[in-house]
C-alpha positions as a Markdown table, in Angstrom:
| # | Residue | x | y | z |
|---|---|---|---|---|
| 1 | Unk | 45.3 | -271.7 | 119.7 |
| 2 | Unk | 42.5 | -271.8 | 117.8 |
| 3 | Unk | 39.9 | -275.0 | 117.9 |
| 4 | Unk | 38.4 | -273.6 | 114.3 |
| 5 | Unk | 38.9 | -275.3 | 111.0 |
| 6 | Unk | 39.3 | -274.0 | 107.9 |
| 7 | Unk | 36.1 | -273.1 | 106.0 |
| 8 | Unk | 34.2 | -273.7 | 109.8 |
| 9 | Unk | 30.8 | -271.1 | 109.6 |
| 10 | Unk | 31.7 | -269.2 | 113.1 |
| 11 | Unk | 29.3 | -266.6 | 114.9 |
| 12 | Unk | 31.3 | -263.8 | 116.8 |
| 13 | Unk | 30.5 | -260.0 | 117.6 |
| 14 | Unk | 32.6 | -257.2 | 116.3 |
| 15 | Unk | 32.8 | -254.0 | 118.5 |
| 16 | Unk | 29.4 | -255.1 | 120.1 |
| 17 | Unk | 27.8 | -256.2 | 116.8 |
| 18 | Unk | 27.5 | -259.9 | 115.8 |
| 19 | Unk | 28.5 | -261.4 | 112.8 |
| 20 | Unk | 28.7 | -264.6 | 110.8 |
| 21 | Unk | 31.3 | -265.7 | 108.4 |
| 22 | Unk | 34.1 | -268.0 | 107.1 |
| 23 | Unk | 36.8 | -269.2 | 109.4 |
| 24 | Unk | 39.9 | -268.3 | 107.3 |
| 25 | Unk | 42.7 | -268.8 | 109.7 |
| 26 | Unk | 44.5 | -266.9 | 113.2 |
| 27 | Unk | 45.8 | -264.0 | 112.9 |
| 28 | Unk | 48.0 | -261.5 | 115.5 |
| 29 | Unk | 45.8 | -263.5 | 118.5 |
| 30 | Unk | 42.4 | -263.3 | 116.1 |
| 31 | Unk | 40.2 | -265.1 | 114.4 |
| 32 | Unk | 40.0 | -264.2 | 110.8 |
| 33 | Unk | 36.5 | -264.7 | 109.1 |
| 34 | Unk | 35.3 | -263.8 | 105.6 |
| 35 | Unk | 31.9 | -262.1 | 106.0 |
| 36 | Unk | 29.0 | -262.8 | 103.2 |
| 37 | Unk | 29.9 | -259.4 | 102.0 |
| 38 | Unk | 33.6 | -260.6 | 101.0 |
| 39 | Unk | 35.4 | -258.9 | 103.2 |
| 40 | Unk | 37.8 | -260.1 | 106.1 |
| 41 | Unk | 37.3 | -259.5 | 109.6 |
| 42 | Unk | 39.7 | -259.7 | 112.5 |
| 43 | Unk | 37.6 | -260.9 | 115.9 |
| 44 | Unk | 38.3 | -262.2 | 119.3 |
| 45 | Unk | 38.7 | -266.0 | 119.8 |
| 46 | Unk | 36.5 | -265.2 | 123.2 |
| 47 | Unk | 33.7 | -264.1 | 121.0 |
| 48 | Unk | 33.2 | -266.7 | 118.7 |
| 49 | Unk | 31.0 | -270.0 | 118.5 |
| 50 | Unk | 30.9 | -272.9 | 116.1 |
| 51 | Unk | 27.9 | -272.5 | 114.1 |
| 52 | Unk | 28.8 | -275.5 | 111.5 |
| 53 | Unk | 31.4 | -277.4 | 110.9 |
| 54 | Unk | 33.4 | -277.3 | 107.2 |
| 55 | Unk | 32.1 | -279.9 | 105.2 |
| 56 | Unk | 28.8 | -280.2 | 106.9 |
| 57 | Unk | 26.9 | -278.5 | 104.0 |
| 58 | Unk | 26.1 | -279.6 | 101.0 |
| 59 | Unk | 28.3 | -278.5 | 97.6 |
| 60 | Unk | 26.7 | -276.4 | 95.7 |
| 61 | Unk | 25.4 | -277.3 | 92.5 |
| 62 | Unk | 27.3 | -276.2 | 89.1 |
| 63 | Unk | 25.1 | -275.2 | 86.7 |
| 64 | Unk | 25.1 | -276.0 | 83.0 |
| 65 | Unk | 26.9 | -273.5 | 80.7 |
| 66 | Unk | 25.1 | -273.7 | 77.1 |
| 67 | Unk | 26.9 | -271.9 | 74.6 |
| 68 | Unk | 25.4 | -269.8 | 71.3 |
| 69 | Unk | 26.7 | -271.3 | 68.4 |
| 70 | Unk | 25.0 | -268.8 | 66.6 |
| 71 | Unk | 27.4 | -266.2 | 68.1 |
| 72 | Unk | 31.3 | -265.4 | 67.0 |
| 73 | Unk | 33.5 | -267.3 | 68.7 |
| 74 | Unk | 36.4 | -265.9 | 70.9 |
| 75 | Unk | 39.6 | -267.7 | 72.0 |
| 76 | Unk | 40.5 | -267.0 | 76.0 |
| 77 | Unk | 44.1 | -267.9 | 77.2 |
| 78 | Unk | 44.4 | -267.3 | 80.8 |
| 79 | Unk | 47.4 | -266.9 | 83.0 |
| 80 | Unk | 45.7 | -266.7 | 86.2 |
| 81 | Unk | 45.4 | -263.0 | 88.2 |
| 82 | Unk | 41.6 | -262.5 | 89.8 |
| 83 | Unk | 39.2 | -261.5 | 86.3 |
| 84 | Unk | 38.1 | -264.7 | 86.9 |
| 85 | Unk | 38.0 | -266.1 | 89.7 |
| 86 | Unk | 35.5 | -267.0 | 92.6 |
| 87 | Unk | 35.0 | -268.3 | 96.5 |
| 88 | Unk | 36.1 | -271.1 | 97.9 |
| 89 | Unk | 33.7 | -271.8 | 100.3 |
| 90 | Unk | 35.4 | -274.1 | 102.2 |
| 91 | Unk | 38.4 | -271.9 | 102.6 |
| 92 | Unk | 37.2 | -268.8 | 102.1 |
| 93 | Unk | 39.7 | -267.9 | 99.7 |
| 94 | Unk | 39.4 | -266.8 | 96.2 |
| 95 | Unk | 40.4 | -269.4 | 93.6 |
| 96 | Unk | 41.5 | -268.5 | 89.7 |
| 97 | Unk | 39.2 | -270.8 | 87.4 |
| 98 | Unk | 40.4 | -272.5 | 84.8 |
| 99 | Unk | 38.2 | -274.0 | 81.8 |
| 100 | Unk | 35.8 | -271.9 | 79.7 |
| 101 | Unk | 33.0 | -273.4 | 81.4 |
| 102 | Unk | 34.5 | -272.3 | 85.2 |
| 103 | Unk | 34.9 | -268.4 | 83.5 |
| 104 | Unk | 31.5 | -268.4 | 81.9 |
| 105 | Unk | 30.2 | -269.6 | 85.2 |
| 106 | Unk | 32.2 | -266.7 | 87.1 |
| 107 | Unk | 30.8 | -264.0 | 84.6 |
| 108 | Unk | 27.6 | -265.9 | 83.0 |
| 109 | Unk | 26.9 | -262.3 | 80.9 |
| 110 | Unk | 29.7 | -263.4 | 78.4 |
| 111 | Unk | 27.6 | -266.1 | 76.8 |
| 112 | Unk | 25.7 | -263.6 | 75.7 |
| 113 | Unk | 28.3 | -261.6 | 73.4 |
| 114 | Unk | 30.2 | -264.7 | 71.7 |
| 115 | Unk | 31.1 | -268.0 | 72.0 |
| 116 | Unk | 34.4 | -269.0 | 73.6 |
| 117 | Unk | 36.8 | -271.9 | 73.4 |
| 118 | Unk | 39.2 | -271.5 | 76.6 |
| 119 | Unk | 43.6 | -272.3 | 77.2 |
| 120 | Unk | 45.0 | -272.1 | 80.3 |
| 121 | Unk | 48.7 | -271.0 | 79.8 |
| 122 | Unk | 49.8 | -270.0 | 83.5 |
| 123 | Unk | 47.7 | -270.0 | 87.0 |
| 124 | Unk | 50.7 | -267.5 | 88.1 |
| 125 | Unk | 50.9 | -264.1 | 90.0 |
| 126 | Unk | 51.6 | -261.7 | 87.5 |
| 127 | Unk | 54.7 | -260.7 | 89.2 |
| 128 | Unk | 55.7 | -263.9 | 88.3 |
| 129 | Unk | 55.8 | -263.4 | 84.6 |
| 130 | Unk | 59.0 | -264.2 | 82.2 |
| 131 | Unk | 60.1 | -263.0 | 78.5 |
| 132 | Unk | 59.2 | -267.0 | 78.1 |
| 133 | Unk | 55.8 | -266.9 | 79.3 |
| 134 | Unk | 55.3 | -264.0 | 76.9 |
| 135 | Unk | 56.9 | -265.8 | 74.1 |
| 136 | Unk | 54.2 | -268.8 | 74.6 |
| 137 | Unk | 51.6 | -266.5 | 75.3 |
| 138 | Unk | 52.4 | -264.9 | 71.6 |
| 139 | Unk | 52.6 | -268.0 | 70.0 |
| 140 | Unk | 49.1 | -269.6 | 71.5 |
| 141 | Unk | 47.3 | -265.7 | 70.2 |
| 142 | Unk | 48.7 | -266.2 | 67.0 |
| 143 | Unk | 47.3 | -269.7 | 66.7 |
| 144 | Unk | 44.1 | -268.8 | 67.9 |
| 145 | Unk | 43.9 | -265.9 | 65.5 |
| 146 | Unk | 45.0 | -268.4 | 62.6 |
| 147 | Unk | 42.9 | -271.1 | 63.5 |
| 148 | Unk | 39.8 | -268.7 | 62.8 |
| 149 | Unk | 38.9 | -267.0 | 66.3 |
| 150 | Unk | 37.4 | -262.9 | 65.7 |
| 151 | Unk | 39.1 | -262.2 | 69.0 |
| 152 | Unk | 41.5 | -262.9 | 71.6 |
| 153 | Unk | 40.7 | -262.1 | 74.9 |
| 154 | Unk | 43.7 | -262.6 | 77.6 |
| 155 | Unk | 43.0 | -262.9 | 81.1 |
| 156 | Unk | 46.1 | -261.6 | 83.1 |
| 157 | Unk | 47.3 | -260.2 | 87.0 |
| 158 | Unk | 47.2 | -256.5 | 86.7 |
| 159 | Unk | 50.3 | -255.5 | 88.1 |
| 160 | Unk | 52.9 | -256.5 | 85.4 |
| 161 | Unk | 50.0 | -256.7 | 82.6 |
| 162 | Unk | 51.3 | -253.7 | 80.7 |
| 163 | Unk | 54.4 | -255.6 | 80.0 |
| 164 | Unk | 52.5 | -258.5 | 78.6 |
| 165 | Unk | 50.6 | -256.4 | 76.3 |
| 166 | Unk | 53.8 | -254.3 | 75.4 |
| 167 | Unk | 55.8 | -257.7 | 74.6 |
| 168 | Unk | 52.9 | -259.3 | 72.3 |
| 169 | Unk | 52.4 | -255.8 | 70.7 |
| 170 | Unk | 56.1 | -256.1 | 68.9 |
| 171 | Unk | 56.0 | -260.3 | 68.7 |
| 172 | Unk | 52.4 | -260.5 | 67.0 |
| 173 | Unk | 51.1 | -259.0 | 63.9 |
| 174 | Unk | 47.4 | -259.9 | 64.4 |
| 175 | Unk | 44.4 | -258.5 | 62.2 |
| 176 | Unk | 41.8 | -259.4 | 64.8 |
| 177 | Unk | 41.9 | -257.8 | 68.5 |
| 178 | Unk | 44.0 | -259.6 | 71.2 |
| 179 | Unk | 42.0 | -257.9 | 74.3 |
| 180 | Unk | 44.1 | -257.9 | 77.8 |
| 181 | Unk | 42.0 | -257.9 | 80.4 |
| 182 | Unk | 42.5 | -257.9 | 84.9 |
| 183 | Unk | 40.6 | -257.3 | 88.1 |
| 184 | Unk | 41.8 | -254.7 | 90.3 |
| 185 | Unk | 39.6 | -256.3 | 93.1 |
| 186 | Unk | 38.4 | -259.8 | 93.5 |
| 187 | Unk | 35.2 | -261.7 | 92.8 |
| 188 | Unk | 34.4 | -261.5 | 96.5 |
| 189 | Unk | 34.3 | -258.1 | 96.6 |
| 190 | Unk | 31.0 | -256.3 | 96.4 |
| 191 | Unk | 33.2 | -253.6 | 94.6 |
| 192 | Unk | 34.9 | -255.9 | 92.3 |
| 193 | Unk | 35.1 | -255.2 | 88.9 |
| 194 | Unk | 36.0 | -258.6 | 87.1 |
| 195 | Unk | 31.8 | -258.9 | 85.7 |
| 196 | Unk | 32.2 | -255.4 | 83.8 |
| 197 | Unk | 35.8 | -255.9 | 82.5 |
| 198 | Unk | 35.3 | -259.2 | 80.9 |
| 199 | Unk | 32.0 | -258.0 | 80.0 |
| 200 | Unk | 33.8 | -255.2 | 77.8 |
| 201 | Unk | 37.0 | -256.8 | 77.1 |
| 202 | Unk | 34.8 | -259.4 | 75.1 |
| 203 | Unk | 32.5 | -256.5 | 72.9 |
| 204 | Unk | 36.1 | -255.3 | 72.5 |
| 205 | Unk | 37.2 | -258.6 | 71.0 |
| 206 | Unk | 34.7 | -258.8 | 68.5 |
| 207 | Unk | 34.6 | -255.1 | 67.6 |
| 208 | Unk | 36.4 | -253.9 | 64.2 |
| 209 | Unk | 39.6 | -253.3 | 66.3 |
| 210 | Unk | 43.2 | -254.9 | 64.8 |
| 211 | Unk | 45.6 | -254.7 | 67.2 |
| 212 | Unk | 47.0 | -255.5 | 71.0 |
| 213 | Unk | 45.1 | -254.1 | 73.7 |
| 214 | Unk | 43.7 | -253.6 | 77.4 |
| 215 | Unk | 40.4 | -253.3 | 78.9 |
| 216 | Unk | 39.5 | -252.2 | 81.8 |
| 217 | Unk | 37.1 | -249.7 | 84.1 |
| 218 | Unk | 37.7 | -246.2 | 82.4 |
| 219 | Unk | 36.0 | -244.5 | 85.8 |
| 220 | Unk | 35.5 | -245.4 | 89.3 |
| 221 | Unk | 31.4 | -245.8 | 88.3 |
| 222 | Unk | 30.5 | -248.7 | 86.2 |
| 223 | Unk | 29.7 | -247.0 | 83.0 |
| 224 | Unk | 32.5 | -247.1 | 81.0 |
| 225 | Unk | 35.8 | -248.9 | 80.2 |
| 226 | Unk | 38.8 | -247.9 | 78.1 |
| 227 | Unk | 40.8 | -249.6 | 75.6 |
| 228 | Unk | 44.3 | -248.6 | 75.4 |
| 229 | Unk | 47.1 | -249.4 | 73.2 |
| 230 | Unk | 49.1 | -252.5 | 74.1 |
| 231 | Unk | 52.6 | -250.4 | 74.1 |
| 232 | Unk | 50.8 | -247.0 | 75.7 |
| 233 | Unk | 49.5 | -248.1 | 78.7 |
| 234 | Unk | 50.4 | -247.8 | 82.5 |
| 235 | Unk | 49.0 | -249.0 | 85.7 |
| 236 | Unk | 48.7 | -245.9 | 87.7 |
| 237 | Unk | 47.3 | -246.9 | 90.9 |
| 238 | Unk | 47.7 | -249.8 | 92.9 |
| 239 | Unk | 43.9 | -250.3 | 93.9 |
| 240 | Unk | 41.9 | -248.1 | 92.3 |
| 241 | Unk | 39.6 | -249.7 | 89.2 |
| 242 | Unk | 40.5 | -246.9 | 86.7 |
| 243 | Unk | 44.1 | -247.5 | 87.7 |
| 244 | Unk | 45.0 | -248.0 | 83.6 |
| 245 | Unk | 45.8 | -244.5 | 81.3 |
| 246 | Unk | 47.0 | -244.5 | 78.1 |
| 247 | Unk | 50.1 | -242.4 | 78.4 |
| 248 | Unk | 50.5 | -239.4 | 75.4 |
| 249 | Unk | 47.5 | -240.6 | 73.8 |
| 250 | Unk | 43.5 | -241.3 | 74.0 |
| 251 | Unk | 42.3 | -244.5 | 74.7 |
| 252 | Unk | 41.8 | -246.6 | 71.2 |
| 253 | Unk | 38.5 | -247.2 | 72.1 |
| 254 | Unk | 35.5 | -247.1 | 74.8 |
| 255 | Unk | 33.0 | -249.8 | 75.8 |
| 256 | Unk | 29.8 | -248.3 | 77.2 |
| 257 | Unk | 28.6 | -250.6 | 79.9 |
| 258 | Unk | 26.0 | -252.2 | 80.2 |
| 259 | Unk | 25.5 | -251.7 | 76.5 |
| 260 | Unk | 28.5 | -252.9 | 75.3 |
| 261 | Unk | 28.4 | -250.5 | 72.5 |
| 262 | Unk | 32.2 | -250.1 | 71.1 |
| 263 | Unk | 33.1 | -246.8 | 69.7 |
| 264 | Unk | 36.7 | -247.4 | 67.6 |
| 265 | Unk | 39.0 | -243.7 | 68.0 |
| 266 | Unk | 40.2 | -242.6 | 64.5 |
| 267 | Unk | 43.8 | -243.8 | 65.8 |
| 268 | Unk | 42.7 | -247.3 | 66.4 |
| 269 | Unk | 44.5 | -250.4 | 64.2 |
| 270 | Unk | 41.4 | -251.3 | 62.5 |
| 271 | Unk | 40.6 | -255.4 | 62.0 |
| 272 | Unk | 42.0 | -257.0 | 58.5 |
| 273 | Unk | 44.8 | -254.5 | 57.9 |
| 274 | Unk | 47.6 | -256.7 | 58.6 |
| 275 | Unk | 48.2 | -260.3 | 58.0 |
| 276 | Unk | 48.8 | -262.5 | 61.0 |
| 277 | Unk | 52.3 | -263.4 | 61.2 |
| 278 | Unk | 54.6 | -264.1 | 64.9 |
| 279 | Unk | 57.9 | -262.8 | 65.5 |
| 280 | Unk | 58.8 | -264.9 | 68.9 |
| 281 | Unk | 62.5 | -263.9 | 69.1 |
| 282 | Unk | 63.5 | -262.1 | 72.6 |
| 283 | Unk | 66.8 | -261.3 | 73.8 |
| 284 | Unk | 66.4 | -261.7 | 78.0 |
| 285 | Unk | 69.4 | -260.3 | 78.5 |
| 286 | Unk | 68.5 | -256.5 | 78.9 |
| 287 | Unk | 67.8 | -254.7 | 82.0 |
| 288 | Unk | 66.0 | -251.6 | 83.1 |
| 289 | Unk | 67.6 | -249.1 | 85.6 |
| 290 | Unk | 66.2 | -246.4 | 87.3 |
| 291 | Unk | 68.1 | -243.3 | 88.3 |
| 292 | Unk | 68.6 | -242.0 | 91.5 |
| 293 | Unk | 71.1 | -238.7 | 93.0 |
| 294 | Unk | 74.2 | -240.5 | 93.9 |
| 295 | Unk | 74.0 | -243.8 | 92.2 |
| 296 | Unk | 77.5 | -245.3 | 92.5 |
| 297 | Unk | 78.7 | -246.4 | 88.6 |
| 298 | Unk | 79.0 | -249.9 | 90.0 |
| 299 | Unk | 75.2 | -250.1 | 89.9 |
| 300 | Unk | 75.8 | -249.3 | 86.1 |
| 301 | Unk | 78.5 | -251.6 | 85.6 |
| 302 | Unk | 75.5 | -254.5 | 87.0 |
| 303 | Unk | 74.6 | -254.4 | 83.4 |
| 304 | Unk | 77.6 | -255.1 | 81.8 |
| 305 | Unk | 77.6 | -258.1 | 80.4 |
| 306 | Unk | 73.5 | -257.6 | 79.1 |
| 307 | Unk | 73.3 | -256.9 | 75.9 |
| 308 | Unk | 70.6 | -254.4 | 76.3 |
| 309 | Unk | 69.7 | -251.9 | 79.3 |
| 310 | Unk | 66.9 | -249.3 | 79.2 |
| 311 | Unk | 67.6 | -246.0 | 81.8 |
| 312 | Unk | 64.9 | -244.2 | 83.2 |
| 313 | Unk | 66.5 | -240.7 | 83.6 |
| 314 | Unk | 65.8 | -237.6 | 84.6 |
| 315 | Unk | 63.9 | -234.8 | 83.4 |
| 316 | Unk | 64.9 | -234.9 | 79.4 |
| 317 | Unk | 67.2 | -237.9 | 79.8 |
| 318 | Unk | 69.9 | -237.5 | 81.9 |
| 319 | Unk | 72.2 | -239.4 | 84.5 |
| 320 | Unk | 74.7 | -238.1 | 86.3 |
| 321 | Unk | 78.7 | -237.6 | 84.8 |
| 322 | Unk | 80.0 | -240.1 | 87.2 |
| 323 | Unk | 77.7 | -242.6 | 85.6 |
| 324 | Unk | 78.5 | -241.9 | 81.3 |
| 325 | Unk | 82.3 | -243.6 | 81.3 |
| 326 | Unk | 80.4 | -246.9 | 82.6 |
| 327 | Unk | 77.7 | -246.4 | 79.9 |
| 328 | Unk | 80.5 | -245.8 | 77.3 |
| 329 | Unk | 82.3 | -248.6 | 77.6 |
| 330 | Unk | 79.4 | -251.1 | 78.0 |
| 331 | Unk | 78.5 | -249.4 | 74.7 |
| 332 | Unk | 81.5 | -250.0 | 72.8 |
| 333 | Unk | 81.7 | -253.3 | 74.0 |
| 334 | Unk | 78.2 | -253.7 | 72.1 |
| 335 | Unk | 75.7 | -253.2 | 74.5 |
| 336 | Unk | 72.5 | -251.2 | 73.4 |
| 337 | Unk | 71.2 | -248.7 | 75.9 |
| 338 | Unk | 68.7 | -247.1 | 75.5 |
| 339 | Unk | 67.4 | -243.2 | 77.5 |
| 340 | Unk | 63.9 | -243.4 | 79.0 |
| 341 | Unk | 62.8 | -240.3 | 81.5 |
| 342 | Unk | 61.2 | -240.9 | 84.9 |
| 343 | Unk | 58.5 | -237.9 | 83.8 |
| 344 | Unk | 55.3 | -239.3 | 82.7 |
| 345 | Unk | 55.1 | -237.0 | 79.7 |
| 346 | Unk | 57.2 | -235.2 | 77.5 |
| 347 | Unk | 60.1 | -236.9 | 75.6 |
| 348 | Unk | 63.6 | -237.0 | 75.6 |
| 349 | Unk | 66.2 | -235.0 | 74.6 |
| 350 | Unk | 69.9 | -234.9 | 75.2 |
| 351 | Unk | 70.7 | -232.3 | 73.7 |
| 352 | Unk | 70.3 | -229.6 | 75.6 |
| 353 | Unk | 72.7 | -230.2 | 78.7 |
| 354 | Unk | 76.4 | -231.4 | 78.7 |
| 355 | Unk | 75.3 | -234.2 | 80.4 |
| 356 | Unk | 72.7 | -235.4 | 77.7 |
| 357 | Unk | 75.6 | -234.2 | 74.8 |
| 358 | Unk | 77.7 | -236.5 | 77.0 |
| 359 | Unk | 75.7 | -239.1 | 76.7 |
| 360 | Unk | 74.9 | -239.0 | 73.3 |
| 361 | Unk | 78.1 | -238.6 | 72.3 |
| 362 | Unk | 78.8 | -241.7 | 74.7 |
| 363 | Unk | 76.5 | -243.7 | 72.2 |
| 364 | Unk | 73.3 | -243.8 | 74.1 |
| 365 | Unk | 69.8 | -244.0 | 72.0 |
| 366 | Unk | 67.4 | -241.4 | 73.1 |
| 367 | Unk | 64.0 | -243.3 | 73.8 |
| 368 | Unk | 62.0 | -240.7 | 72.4 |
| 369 | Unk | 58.6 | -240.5 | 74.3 |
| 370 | Unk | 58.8 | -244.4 | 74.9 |
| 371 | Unk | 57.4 | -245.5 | 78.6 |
| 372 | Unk | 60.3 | -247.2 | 80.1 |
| 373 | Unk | 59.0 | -250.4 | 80.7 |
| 374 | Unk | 57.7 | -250.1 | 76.4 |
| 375 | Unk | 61.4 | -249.9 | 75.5 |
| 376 | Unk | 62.7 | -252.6 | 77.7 |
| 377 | Unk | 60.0 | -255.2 | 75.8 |
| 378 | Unk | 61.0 | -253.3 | 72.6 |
| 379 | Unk | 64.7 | -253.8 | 73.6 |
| 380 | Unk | 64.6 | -257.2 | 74.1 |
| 381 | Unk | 62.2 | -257.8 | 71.0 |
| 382 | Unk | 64.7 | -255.9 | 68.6 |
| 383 | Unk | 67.7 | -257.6 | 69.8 |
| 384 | Unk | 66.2 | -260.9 | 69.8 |
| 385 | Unk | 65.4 | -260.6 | 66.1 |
| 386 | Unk | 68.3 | -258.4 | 64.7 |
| 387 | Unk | 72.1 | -259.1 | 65.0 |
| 388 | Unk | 73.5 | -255.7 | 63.5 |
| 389 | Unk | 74.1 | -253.1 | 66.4 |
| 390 | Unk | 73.6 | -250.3 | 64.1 |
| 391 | Unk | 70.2 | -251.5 | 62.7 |
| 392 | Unk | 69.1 | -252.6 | 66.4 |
| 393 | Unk | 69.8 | -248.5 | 67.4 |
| 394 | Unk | 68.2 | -247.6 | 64.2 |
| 395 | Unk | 64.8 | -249.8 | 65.1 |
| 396 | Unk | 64.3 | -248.5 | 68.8 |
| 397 | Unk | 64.8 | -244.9 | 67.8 |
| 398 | Unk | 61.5 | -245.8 | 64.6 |
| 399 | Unk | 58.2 | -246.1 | 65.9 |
| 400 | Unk | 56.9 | -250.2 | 65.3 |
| 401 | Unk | 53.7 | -250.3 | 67.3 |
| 402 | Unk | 52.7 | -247.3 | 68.1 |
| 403 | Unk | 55.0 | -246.4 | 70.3 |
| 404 | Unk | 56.4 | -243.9 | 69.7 |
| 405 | Unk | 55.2 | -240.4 | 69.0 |
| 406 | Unk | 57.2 | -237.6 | 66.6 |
| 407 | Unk | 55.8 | -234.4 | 68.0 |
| 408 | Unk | 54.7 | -233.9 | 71.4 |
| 409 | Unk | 52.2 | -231.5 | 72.2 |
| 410 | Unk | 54.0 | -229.7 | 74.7 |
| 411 | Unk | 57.7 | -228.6 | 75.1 |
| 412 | Unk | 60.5 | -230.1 | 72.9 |
């Protein structure tokens, strides 16, 4: 048992060399301490000496945050995730921050593109998002836009952030950018990469950009980020900093780094050439499912009283025969489904094989070149704002937001 605190300095050695750090908490039989360089260390109890109790130092100071009012300003709405956050000393944990003055203290640089007034919508795990969290995310960008901001900038946990930015693309109409923006690796980190993201998301913010977006590292160096469409982008890796692609497409944009200097591609929305205007409505009842060999139709039949479900198939769309008579009859019941492939490129098309004329003739929508998790925010946007089952097939099979592509450049 350990006689350590919380937040305790403690003095150990680590395969014969010492070291100094954070008591965190016991772990497996060992100590746990966060080093100076951020990382966390596993070391034996027998090892270790109190160097300072928790609480025995002085807090450190805050310093003063003095904004530009010379500068645009930029509206931040945060819903938590790591871009910026910072140590806890006394735990040794990294905290999310939460007012404009705690973010511009995390990542001081930013008073030096605009000026910021700061929301805090969630302090949640991104994991923990919901089509209602989305909906009031919507609704506070759209009032920031209105209210005068150049640019939105949305702080957000990177592993469901490409649904958020798929779900705002389809509910706001915005003629200013509404930049997301994550951390791959914490503020603790010597590695992290929260400074440059924010850095960039903000340049991208006030840039000539008009649409739904994400920022974040374009390479493992820190030279570059990419800005990718809001309903064509994918986390790709689960740790790496240039996890995010654009999927069948270029990034919109690039922000050099540390020069800021945003360079628009000739597919970017560019600023003023919509009105803003917010279309909230989302149907939650609509699921995605993914395709495996041997699915059993009772894991279709899950779905049958959603009103909407988005398959990821295989190859050019396709599920097995056992699976279509379940599809059918949620179908004519009124259910909208919707065929996605599992492929990362290329589109789909059933009609090429029995099973995808089976299916089509079953009254399944063929998703085009739509990323799955695109159509299920899609899907629940189109259902939530039109009633008529034929218009609702017509809309997910039209591109609304850039979605959707008519000619791929390979294949079919």
């Amino acid at each position: 048992m350990s006689t350590y605190m919380t937040g305790d300095i403690v003095a150990a050695s680590a395969r014969g060399h010492p070291v100094e750090g954070i008591y965190i908490t016991d772990r497996d039989g060992m100590a746990v301490l966060k080093l100076k360089s951020g990382y966390n260390i596993g070391v034996d109890h027998e090892t270790c000496t109190l160097v300072r109790r928790a609480g025995d130092q002085p807090a450190p100071a805050v310093p003063t945050v003095t904004q530009d009012e010379n500068l645009p300003e930029l509206a931040i709405i945060s819903t938590g995730g790591t871009i910026a956050s910072k140590i806890d000393y006394r735990t040794g944990a990294v905290t999310s921050q939460f007012t404009a003055d705690d973010i511009l203290r995390a990542v001081p640089g930013l008073t030096t593109v605009a000026r910021y007034r700061a929301e805090v919508l969630a302090t949640i795990l991104s994991e923990n998002m919901t089509p209602s969290t989305w909906q009031a995310l919507a609704r506070a960008a759209h009032a920031a836009v209105s209210d005068g901001a150049k640019g939105v900038i949305v702080t957000h946990g990177t592993d469901t952030l490409a649904y958020s930015a798929s779900a705002l693309s389809f509910m706001l109409d915005t003629p200013a950018p509404v930049v997301f923006v994550g951390s791959q690796r914490s503020a603790d980190r010597p590695s992290s990469d929260n400074v440059m993201n924010a850095m960039c998301a903000a340049a991208a913010a006030r840039s000539d950009l008009g649409e739904v977006a994400v920022a974040m590292h374009a390479t493992t160096d820190d030279d570059l980020c990419a800005v990718h469409r809001g309903t064509r982008v994918r986390k790709m890796h689960t740790s790496r900093r240039d996890a995010f692609q654009s999927h069948e497409m270029a990034p919109v944009a690039t922000v050099a780094y540390p020069s800021l200097k945003v360079d628009l591609s000739p597919e970017a929305v560019r600023r003023g050439e919509t009105e803003p205007a917010l279309h909230a409505d989302l149907e939650e009842r609509c699921g995605l499912l993914y395709f495996y060999p041997g699915m059993p139709e009772e894991a279709v039949r899950v779905y049958e009283d959603f009103k909407g479900l988005v398959i990821a198939g295989t190859g050019l769309g396709h599920v097995s025969s056992g699976c279509i008579g379940a599809l059918r009859e949620m179908v004519d019941a009124g259910t909208t489904v919707v065929m996605t492939s599992q492929c990362l490129h290329g589109r789909v098309c059933d009609r090429v094989y029995d099973t995808g004329r089976d299916l089509l003739a079953a009254g399944v929508v063929e998703g085009e070149d739509m990323l799955p998790e695109t159509a299920l925010t899609k899907l629940m946007w189109v259902l939530g704002n039109v009633d008529d089952t034929e218009e609702a097939r017509r809309l997910m099979a039209t591109d609304l937001k850039g979605e959707i592509k008519r000619r791929s450049d390979y294949g079919l």
